[in-house]
C-alpha positions as a Markdown table, in Angstrom:
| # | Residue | x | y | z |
|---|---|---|---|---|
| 1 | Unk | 114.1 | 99.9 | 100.5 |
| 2 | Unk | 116.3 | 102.2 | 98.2 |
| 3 | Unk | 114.6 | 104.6 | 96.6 |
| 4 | Unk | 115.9 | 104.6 | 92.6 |
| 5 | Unk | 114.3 | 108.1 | 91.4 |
| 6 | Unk | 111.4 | 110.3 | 92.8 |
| 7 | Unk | 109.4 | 112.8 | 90.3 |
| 8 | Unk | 105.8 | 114.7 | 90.4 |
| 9 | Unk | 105.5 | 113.2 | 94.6 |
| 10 | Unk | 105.9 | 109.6 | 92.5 |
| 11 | Unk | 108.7 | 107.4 | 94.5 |
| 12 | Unk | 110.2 | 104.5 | 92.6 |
| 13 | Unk | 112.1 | 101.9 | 95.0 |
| 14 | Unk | 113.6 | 98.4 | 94.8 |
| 15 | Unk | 114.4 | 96.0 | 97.8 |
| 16 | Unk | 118.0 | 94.3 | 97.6 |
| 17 | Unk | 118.2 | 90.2 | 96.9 |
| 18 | Unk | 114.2 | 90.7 | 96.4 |
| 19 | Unk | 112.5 | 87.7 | 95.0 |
| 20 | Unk | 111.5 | 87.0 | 90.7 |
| 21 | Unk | 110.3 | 88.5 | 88.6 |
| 22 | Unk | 112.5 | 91.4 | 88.4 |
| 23 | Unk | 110.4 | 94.2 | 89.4 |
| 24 | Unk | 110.4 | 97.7 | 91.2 |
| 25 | Unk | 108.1 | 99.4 | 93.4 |
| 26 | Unk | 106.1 | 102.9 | 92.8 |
| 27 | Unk | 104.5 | 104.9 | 95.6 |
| 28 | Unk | 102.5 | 108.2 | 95.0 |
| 29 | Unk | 100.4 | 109.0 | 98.3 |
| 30 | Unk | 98.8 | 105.6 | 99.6 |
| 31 | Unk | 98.6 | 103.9 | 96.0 |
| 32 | Unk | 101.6 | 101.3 | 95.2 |
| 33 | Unk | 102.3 | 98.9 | 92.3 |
| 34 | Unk | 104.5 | 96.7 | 91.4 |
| 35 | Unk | 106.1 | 96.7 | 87.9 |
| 36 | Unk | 108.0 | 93.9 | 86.0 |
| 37 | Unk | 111.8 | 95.3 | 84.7 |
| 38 | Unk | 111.5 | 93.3 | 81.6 |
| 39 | Unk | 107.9 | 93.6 | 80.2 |
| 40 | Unk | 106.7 | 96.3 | 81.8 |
| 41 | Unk | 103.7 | 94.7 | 82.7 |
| 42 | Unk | 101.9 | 96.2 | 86.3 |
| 43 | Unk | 101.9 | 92.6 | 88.7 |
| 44 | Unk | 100.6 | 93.5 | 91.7 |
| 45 | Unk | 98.6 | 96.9 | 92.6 |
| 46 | Unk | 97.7 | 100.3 | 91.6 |
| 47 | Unk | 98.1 | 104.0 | 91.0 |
| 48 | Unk | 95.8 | 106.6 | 89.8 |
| 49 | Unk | 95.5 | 106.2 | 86.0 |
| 50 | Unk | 97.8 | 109.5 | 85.6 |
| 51 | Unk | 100.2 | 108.7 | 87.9 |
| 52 | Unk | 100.7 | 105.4 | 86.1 |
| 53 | Unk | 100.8 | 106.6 | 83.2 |
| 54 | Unk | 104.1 | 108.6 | 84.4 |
| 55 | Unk | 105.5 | 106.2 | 85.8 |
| 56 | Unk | 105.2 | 103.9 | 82.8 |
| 57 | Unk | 106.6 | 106.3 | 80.3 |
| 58 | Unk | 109.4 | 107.1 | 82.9 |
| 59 | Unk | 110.2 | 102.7 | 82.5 |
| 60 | Unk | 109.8 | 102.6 | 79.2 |
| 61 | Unk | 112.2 | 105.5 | 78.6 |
| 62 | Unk | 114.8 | 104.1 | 81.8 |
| 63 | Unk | 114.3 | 100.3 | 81.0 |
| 64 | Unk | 118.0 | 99.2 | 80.8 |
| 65 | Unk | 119.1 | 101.2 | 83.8 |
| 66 | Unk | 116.1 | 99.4 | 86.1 |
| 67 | Unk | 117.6 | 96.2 | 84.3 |
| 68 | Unk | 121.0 | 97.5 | 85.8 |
| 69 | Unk | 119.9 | 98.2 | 88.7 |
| 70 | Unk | 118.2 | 94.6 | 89.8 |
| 71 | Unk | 121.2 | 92.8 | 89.0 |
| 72 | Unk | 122.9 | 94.9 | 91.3 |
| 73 | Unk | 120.3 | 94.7 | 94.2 |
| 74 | Unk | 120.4 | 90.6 | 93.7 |
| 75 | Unk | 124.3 | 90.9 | 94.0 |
| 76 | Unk | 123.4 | 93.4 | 97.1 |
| 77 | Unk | 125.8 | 96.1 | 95.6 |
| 78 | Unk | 125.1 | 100.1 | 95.7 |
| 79 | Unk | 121.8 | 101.2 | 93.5 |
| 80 | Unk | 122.1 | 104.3 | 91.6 |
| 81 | Unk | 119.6 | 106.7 | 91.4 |
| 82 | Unk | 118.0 | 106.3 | 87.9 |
| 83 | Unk | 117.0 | 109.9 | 86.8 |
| 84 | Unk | 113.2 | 111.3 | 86.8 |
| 85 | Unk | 111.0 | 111.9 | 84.7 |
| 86 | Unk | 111.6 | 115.6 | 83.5 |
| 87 | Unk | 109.5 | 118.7 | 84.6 |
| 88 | Unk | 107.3 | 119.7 | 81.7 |
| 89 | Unk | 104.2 | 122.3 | 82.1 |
| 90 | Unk | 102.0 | 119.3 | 80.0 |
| 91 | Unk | 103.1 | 117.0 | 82.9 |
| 92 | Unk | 102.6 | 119.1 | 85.6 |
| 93 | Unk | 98.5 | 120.1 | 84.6 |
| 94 | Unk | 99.0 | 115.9 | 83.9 |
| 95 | Unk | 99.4 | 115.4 | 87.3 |
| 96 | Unk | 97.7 | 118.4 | 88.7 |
| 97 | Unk | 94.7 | 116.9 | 87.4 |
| 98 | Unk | 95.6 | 113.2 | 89.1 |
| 99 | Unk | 96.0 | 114.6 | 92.2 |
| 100 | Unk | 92.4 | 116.9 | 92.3 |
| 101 | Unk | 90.6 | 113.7 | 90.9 |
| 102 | Unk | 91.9 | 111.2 | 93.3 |
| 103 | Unk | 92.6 | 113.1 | 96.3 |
| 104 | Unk | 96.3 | 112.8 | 96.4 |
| 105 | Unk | 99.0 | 114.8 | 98.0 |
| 106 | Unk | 100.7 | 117.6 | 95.5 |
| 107 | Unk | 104.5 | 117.7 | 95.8 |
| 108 | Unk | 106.3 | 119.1 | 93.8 |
């Protein structure tokens, strides 16, 4: 599966010609979700409360390139990689504290 952007030991990937909704795939330690392109919305899984909240502003903020990119993984064409979620020292104690809480890996 391609991976689209990796920040704070979060991976986000999509699978070429996957099946509807549009969605993409986030992976921080053994936690996944799955998260619609369009609405946002989390449809299948789960990641600690602060790595989702990452991940979800990191959407929010990328939405029309993750749009982008699924029409190009349906037409099996090259992904780009979408660009993380920037370093901020708010962010990292953010997911510092993630991480001690829920016994995740720390990679930064």
């Amino acid at each position: 599966m391609p991976e689209l952007s990796r920040f704070y030991g979060i991976v986000i990937k999509m699978y070429y010609n996957d099946h509807n909704p549009p969605h993409f795939h986030a992976e921080y330690g053994s936690s996944q979700m799955v998260v619609d392109v369009n609405t946002l919305a989390v449809i299948g899984g789960r990641l600690p409360p602060r790595a989702m909240g990452l991940v979800m502003e990191w959407a929010a903020q990328r939405q029309e390139a993750l749009q982008d990119a699924w029409l190009n993984s349906r037409n099996m064409e090259p992904l780009d990689q979408i660009d993380p979620l920037p370093y901020t020292p708010d962010s990292q104690r953010h997911i510092a504290m993630c991480c001690t809480r829920s016994g995740g890996r720390r990679r930064f």
